[in-house]
N, C-alpha and C positions, 0 to 999 in steps of 0.2 A: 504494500500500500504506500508507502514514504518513498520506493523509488518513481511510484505511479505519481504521487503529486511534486515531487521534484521535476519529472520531466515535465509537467503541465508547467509550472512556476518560469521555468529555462523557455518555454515558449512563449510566455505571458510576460515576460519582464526580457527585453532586450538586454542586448551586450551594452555596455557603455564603452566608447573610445574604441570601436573595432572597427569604422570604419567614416569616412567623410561623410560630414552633415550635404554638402552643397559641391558638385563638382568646382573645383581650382580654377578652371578655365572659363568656365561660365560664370562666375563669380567674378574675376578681372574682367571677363568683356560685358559684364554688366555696371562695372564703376571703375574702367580705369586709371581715371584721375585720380582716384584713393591712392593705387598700387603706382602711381610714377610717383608721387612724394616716397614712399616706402623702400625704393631698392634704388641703387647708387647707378645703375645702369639697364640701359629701355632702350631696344632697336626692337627694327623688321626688317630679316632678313629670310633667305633661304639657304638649307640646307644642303650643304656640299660635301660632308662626309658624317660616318653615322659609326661608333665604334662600340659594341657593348664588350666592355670590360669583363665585366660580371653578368649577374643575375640580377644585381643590385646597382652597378655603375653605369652608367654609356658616359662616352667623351664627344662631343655633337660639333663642328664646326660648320658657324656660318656664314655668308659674305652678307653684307649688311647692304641694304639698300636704303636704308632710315632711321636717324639716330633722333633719339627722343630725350634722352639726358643719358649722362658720362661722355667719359672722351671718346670723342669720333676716330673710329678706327674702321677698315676697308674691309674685317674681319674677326669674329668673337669665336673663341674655344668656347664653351659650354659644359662646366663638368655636372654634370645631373648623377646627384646621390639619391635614389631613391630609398627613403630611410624612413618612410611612415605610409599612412595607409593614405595620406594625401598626394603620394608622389605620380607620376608619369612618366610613360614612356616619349620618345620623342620619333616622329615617323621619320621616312628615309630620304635619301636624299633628294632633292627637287622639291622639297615640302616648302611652305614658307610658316615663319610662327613671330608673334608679337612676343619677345621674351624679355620677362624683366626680373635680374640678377643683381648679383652682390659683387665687386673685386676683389679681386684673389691679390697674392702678392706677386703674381705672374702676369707681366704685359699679354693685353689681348686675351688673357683669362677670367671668364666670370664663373661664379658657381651659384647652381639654386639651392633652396635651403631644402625642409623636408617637405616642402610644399609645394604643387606644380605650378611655379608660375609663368607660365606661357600660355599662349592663345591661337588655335591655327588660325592661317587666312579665312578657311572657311566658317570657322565658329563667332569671326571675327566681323565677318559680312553678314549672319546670319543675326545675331544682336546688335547688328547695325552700329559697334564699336569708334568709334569717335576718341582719336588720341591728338592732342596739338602739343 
């Protein structure tokens, strides 16, 4: 009887912290004037090579067609630690993404935190995304 209403309980009472309230991405392209005060570096660029490290790492570099704050550079490394249940993968090369990151202590390197903050072109044209 006690393991019968423990599993009732475990269905009735969610996990807490197991998983994102609001997708990362849909979140930024719904306010992202919040998220350019927030990260020290905001382009749009696309992506020109795509490395997963791990299970847990990709190394993403992009050629930048649009710099929205940090220093203007022709290209960003991107190290993406996926390290919570808010993280993301980033698609292949040819993709384009509104990515906004933190400086590393390596020129031309940013990194995201555990949070995905980037945004594809198309998620980006789809909430009608507005970045000046």
């Amino acid at each position: 009887m006690m393991k019968v209403l423990a599993s009732i309980i475990g269905i009735l009472i969610p996990s807490v912290g197991v998983s994102c309230i609001a997708d990362p991405s849909s979140r930024i392209a719904m306010n992202p004037e919040k998220y350019l005060e927030q990260y020290e570096v905001v382009f749009f660029g696309v992506i020109t090579s795509n490395e997963n490290v791990s299970n847990d790492h990709q190394i993403v570099t992009f050629d930048v067609e649009k710099m929205f704050k940090g220093e203007s550079n022709d290209y960003y490394i991107v190290d993406n630690k996926l390290s919570g249940t808010c993280s993301g993968y980033f698609d292949n090369a040819g993709t384009k993404y509104y990515v906004f990151a933190n400086k590393t202590e390596i020129p031309n390197q940013v990194r995201l935190s555990h949070f995905s903050s980037f945004v594809s072109e198309s998620m980006a044209e789809e909430f009608r995304m507005v970045l000046e």
